[in-house]
N, C-alpha and C positions, 0 to 999 in steps of 0.2 A: 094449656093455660099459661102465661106469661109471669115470671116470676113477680111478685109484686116490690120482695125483697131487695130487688137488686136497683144502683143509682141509675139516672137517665143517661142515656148516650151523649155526647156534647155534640152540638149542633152550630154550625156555620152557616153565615148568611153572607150571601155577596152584597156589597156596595153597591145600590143602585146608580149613585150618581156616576162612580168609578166609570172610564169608558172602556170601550173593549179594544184589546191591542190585537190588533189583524198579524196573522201568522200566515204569509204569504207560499204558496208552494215552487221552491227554488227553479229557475229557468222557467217559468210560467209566464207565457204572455199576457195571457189574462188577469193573471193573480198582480201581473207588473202595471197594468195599466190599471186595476182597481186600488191596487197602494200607493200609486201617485194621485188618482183621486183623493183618496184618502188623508194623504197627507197636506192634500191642498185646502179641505176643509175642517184639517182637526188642532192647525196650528191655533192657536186662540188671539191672536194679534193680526191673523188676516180677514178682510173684510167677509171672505165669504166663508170665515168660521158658525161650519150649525152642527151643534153634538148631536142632533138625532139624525143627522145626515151622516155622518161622522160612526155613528154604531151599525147603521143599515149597511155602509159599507163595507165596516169591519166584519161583520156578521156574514156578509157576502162571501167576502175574501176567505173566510174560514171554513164555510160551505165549499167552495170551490175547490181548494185544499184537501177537506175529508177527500172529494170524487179524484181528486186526481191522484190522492194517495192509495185510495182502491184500486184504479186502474194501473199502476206503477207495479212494474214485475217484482214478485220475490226474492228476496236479497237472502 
């Protein structure tokens, strides 16, 4: 049974609007050509600036990242 006693944990919430900054996996062809996407639609002064295009990317690129840091020998 859970102490009733005791204060609430503090609790953090992300910024939805915040965008997601893409963490590319170094020497990655893949990761290199989706962060140059990326960069082409998340400047905000160019035409083909769209932030949901812009997180699906980033969201990509950081996918891509996890697997290839799974597959990356043990250091």
């Amino acid at each position: 049974m859970p102490n009733r006693n005791q204060l609430p944990h503090e609790v953090h919430l992300t910024d939805p609007l915040k965008s997601i900054t893409p963490r590319p996996y170094p020497k990655c062809d893949v990761c290199s050509a989706l962060l140059k996407e990326w960069l082409a639609v998340s400047e905000p002064a160019s035409t083909s600036f769209d932030r949901a295009e812009c997180s699906r990317i980033a969201a990509e690129i950081n996918e891509h990242r996890r697997k290839d840091e799974r597959r990356a020998p043990a250091m």
